[in-house]
Structure formats: C-alpha cells, structure tokens
C-alpha positions in Angstrom: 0.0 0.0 0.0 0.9 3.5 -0.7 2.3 6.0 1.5 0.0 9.1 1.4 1.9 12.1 1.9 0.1 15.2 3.4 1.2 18.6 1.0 0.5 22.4 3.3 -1.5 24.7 1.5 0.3 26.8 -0.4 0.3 30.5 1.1 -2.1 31.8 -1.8 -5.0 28.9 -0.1 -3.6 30.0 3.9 -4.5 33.9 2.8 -7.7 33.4 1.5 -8.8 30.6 4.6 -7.6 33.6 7.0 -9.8 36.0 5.3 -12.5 34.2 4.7 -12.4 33.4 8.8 -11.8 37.1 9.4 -14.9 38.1 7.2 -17.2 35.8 8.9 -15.8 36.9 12.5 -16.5 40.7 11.1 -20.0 39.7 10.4 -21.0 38.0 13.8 -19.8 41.1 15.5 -21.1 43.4 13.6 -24.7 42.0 14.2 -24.3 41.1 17.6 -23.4 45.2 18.6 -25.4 46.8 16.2 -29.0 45.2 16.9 -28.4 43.6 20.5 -32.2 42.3 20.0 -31.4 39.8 16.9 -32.7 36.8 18.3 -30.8 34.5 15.8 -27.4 35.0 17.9 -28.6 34.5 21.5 -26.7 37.0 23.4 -28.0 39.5 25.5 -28.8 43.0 25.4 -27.1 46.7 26.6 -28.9 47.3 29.7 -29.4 51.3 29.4 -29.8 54.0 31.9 -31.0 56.8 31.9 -31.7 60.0 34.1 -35.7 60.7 35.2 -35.5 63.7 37.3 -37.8 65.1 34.7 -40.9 62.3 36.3 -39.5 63.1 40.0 -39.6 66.6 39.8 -43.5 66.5 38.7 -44.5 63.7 41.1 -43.1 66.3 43.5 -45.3 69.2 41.8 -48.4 67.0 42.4 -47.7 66.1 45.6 -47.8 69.4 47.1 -50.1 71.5 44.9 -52.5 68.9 43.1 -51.4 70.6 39.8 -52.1 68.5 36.3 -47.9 67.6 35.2 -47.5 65.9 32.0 -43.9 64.0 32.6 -41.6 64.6 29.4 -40.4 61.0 28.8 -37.0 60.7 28.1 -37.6 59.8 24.2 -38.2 63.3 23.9 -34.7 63.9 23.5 -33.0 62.1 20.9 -29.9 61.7 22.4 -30.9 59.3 25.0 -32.8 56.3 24.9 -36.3 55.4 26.9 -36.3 53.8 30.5 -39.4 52.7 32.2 -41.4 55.4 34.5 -40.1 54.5 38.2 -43.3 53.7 40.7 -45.3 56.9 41.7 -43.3 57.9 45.2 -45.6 57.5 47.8 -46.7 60.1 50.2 -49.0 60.4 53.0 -53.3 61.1 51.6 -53.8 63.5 53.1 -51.0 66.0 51.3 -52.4 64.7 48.0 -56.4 65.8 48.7 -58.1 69.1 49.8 -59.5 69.4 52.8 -62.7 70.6 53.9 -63.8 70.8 57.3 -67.6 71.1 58.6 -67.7 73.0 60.9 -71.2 72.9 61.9 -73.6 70.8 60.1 -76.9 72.5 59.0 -79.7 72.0 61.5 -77.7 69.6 62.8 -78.4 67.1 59.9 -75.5 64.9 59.5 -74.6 63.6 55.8 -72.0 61.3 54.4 -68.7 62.8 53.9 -66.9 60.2 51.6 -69.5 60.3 48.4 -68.7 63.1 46.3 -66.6 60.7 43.7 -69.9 58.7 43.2 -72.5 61.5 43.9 -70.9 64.1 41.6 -67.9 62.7 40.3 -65.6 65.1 42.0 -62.5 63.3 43.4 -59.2 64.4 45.2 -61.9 66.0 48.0 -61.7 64.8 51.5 -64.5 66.4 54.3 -64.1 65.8 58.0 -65.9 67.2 60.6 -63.0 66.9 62.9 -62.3 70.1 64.5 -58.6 68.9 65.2 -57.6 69.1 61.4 -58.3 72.8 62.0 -54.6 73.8 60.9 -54.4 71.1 57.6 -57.9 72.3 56.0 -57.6 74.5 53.0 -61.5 75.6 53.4 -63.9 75.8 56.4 -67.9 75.5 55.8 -69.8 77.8 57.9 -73.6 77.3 57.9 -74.7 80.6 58.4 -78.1 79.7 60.7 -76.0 78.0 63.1 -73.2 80.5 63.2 -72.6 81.2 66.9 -69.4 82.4 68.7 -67.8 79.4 68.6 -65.6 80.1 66.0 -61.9 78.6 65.1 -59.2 80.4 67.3 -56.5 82.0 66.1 -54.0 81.4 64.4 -55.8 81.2 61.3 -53.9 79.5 58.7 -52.7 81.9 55.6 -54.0 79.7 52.7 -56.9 78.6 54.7 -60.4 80.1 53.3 -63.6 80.4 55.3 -66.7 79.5 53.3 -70.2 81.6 54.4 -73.2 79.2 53.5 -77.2 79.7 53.3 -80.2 78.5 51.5 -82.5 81.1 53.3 -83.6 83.7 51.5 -82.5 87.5 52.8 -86.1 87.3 54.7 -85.8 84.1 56.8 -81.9 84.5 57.9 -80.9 87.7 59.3 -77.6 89.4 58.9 -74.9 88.3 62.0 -72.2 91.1 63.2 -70.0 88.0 63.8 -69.4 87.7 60.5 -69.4 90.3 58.2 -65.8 90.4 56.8 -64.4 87.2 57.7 -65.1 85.0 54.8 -63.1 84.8 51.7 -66.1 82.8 50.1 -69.7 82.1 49.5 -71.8 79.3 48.5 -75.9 79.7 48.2 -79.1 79.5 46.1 -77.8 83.0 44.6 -76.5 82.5 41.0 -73.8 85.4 41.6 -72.3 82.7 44.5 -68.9 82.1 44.5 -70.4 78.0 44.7 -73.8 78.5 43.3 -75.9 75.4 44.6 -79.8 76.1 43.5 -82.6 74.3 45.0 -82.8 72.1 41.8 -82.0 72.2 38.3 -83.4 71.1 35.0 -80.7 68.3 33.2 -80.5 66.5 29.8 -82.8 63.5 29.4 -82.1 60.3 28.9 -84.0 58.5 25.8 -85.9 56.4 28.5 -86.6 59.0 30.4 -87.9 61.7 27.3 -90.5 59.2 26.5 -92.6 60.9 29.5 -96.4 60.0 30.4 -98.2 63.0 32.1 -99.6 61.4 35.0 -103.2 61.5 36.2 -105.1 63.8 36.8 -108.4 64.3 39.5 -107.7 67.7 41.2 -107.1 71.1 39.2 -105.2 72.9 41.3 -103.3 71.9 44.9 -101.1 73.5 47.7 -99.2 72.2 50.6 -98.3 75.1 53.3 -97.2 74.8 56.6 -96.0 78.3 57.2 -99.0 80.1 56.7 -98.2 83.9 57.3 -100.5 86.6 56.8 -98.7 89.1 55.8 -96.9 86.6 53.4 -97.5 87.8 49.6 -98.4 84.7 48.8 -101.2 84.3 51.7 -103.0 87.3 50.8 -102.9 85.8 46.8 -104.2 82.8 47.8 -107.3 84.1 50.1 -108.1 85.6 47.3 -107.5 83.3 44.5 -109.9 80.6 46.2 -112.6 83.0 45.6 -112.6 82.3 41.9 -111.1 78.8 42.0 -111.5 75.1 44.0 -107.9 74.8 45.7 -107.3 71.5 47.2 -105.1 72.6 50.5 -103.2 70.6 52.5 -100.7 71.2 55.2 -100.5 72.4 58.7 -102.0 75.6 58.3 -105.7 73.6 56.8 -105.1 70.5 59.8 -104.6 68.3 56.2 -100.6 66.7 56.8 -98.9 64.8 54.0 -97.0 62.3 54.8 -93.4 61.9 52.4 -95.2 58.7 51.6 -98.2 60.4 49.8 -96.6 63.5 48.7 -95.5 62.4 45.7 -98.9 61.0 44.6 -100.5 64.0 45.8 -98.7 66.6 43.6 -99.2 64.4 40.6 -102.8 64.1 41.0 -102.9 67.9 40.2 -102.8 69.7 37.0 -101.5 72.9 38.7 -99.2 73.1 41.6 -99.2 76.4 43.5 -95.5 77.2 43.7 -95.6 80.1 46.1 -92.2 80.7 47.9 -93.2 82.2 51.6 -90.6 85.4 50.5 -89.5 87.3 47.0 -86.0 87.5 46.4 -83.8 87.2 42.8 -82.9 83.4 42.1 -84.8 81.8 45.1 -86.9 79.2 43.8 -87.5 76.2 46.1 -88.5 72.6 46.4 -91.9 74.4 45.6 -90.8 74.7 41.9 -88.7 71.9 41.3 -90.5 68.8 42.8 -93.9 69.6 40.8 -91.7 69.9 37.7 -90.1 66.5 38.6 -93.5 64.9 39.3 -95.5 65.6 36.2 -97.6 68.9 37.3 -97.5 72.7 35.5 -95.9 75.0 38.6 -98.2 78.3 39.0 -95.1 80.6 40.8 -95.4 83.4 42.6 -91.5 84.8 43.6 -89.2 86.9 41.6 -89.7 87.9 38.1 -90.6 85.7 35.2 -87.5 86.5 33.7 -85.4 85.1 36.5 -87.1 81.9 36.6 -86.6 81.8 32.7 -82.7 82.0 33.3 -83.4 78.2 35.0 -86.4 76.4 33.4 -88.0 77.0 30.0 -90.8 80.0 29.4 -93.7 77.3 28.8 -92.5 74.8 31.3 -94.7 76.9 34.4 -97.3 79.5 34.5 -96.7 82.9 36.8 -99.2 85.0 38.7 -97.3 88.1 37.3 -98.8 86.9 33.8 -102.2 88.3 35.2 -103.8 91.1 36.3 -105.8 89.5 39.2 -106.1 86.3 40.6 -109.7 85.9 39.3 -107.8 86.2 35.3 -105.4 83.7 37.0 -108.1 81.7 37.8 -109.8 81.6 34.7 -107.1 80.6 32.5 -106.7 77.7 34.7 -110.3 76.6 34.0 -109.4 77.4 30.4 -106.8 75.1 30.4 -108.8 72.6 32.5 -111.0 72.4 29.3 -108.2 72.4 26.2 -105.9 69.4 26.9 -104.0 70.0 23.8 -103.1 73.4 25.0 -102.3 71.8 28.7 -99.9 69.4 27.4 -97.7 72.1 25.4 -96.5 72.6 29.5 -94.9 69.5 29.2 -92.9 69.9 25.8 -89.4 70.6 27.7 -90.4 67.1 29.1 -88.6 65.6 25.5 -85.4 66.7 26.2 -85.0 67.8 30.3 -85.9 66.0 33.9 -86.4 68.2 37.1 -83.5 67.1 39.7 -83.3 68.5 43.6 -80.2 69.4 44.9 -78.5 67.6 47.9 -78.9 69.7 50.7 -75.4 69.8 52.9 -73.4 67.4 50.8 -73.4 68.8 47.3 -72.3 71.9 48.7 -69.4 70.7 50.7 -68.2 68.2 47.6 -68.7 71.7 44.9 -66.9 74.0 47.7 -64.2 71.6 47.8 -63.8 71.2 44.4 -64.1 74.7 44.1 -60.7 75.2 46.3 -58.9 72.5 44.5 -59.5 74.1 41.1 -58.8 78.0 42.5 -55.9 78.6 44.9 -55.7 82.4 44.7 -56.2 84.5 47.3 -59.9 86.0 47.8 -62.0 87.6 50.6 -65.5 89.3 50.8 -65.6 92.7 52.2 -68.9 93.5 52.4 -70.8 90.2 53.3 -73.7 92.1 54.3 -74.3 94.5 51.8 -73.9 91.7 49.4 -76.7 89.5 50.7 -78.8 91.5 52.5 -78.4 95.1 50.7 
C-alpha cells in the first residue's frame, strides 16, 4: 500500500482561509453590537440607563399642589434612549387631597362625607368634621343659621379660606355682626355665589326618560303650606284666589298633613301646583318649583320675576301669577286650560329633552366647595358680606 503524503497549502489557499475566517468573524460582531435584540445570535442586550429627574420633579409638583404635570419622557430627547417610569413615590393622603372641614352641620343634619366621587364625580376631596384638622384644611364651611361664637381660634392659617353658607332667602336668615368680613367665600341658592348650589336644576334626558307619560289627573289645582303667614304675599294671593277657583289645600296651616309617603302621589294628582315661595328675592326658587316639575304637574309661581325663573327652566314649562292682572284672570285661564288638553300638554314639551333634579342639601355643597378650592388657589376675601346678601 501507498504511502499518502500530506502537502501544506500553499500561502495563496492560507491567505484566502484567513480572510474568509476574518470576514465571517467581522459579520457575527457586527450584528451582535449593532442590533443587541437579533434573536438569531442568543446573546444578551445593553442594559441602558437613563436620568428621570424630569418624572421626579412632577410627582413632587403634584404632591404638594394637586397641579395636572405631564412628565416629558425621556424619548423626547433624541440623544438618550427610553427607560421605564419609576413607581409613583408614595406620600401620605392627606397632602395629595383638599381638605374641607364642617364645621357645623346644618340644623344639625348629619350627611355622608366620603361620596362626592360617586355622587358628583368630583375626586381628590376629602370632608371631616373633625375640629382637630383645624390647621391642615384649606376651606372651612360655615352654615350661616348655626353660626354662633364658637368660631376657630387663632392662628388662622394663611391659605386657609372660610366659606359663608345659606339656603335662606334675605327674609328668613338675618344678617350676624359676627361675620361680616371674615369669609373669603360664599356658596348659596344666589347664582352670583362664588359655589352657586340652587334648590334644583333642569338636566339632559335620557332617551328612557324623554318618553314621558303625564300622570293623572283628578284635582285642578293643589297647595301644601305649613307656614301660613298673613302678611306673606303669597297668603293674601291665595285668600283671594280661592274666591274664583277650587284649591285642594293641604298642610298644617288647613289640619290636612302629607306624609313623604303620599306627597308624591298628591302633587301628581294635580294639574297645577301652586309654587308660592313664603318670601320674594332674585334666584330663590325652592323645592316648591322643582318637585312639581319633577313629578308631572304645571308649577303656577309666585316669587321673583318671570324673567329670572326663565334664566333656569323654559318660558312654557310653568305659568306665573305676574302673567295676570288679578287672581280671578289667573283663575280663569286655569279653567281654560282645564277644558283644552291639547293646549295643557304644550307645558310639558321641555319634558322631550330635560328631567327636574333637587339638589343635595349639605353634601353637594361641601363636595362643589371643595372642588371649588382644588380648582382656585388664589387668594380671595368678601368685604362687604352684608351689603352683598342683605343690601
């Protein structure tokens, strides 16, 4: 057998194996660095870092003030490269809300102080009625027929504003000398309020709810009084009003209580409601408008000028006494009406697109003050509380 002899490549074949091993080398590298996520070569990627004092310095923005920060993300700048947002630092809930402190409830009617997310969708708000957080609150609520001389004591805190409150018209709550220039706010039926909260407003229908029935009807007209005052403008109409008309009366005053139970089917019942609020002043309109309107009845009014009411509810959607020249014309139109049911229902056309909706006594104006003092940090007092309400 043979001897096989093994020959070296000649230098030529070594130069071109070296470059070709060089070349392939090249490649491999040159993938690996320049996409490290190529998942053909299984290496693993550049971890990269990347500064975020940009996210800290807002977190630390909306910590103390509540202010809106939109956080730059570090792709902004093209020099760097993205990093994920670190966790939101954590501070205490009570630096991160506004605080509003009861100081007296109204009457003495307690409400619940941790619904204005689901009530009126307002969040960031949080009411106490604990005298102790005197020093943290940014607002205090003063209701002004329980105002007394138990009042905070000094010091007063600088961003701290004291909110006057009242649903009483100028008539029925008298002026206090405790309080004329101490209040940086006000919140009331009147629509020039810092926190306007009316008795009730009209709001958009739902499509269920604008396929309204008018209800039935076995009484023409009806009133429910309690406070039955002589002197009361809308006494004296009345007394003489029944002179001309059947009133069905209810109340105290005519020994004829309804119950909360009946009330509602009461009102219905009638085609007219007497809305007469007990004393006349701009924008204060009562329960006496707005539950009739909710329950399917045309609201006669007596109170301010038509005009007024037509800044909250439509010209057609009530009937006022001003309209008419005496109560007897009053009366007749009624017994008009009574007669023409095409002309009846026209009272009921803002029925296709509005429902009547009551206010929440207490709590709706504590949630809207607070959110009121979240959304307006500047500074603010009333001078003249007096001459403003009662002038």
């Amino acid at each position: 057998m043979d001897k096989i002899t093994l020959t070296p490549p000649s230098k030529a074949a070594q130069k071109v194996i070296i470059a070709t091993f060089m070349l392939i080398s090249f490649v491999c590298i040159f993938f690996v660095y320049y996409n490290p996520n190529t998942t053909f070569f299984k290496f693993p990627a550049v971890d990269v870092h990347t500064n975020c004092s940009c996210t800290e310095t807002c977190l630390d923005v909306l910590k103390k003030q509540n202010y809106k920060c939109t956080i730059k993300n570090a792709s902004d700048n093209p020099s760097t490269t993205p990093a994920p947002n670190p966790a939101p630092a954590t501070a205490k809930k009570d630096d991160q809300e506004t605080i509003l402190l009861i100081w007296v409830y109204p009457f003495g009617a307690r409400f619940d102080l941790g619904v204005c997310g689901s009530q009126f969708n307002i969040h960031g708000c949080h009411l106490t009625d604990d005298r102790s957080m005197i020093q943290k609150a940014h607002g205090v609520m003063f209701h002004h027929r329980d105002l007394s001389a138990d009042l905070p004591q000094p010091p007063r805190p600088a961003f701290q504003k004291w909110i006057w409150w009242n649903m009483e018209s100028p008539s029925n709550s008298h002026p206090n000398s405790l309080i004329n220039d101490g209040f940086n706010l006000t919140s009331s039926f009147r629509k020039d309020s810092d926190i306007p909260v009316p008795y009730g407003r009209l709001i958009d229908a739902t499509d269920e709810q604008k396929n309204f029935t008018i209800p039935k009807k076995d009484k023409l007209v009806c009133w429910i009084v309690s406070n039955f005052q002589e002197h009361h403008k809308r006494s004296q109409y009345y007394n003489e009003l029944v002179k001309h008309i059947k009133v069905e009366a209810y109340g105290g005053h005519f020994n004829n209580r309804v119950n909360d139970d009946d009330y509602g089917n009461v009102v219905s019942s009638c085609k007219f409601y007497l809305s007469f609020e007990n004393s006349i002043h701009r924008d204060y309109f009562t329960e006496k408008l707005f539950n009739p309107l909710a329950l399917g009845t045309v609201p006669v009014v007596l109170g301010p000028s038509r005009d007024n009411y037509e800044e909250f509810i439509p010209r057609d959607a009530f009937i006022h006494v001003d309209d008419f020249p005496t109560p007897k014309e009053l009366a007749d139109h009624l017994k008009s009406l009574d007669q023409n049911e095409e002309q009846y229902r026209q009272y009921f056309n803002w029925r296709k697109h509005f429902i009547s909706m009551s206010s929440s006594f207490g709590l709706e104006h504590a949630c809207r003050t607070c959110d009121y003092l979240k959304r307006n940090k500047h500074y603010i007092a009333i001078k003249d509380l007096k001459g403003w309400f009662w002038g």
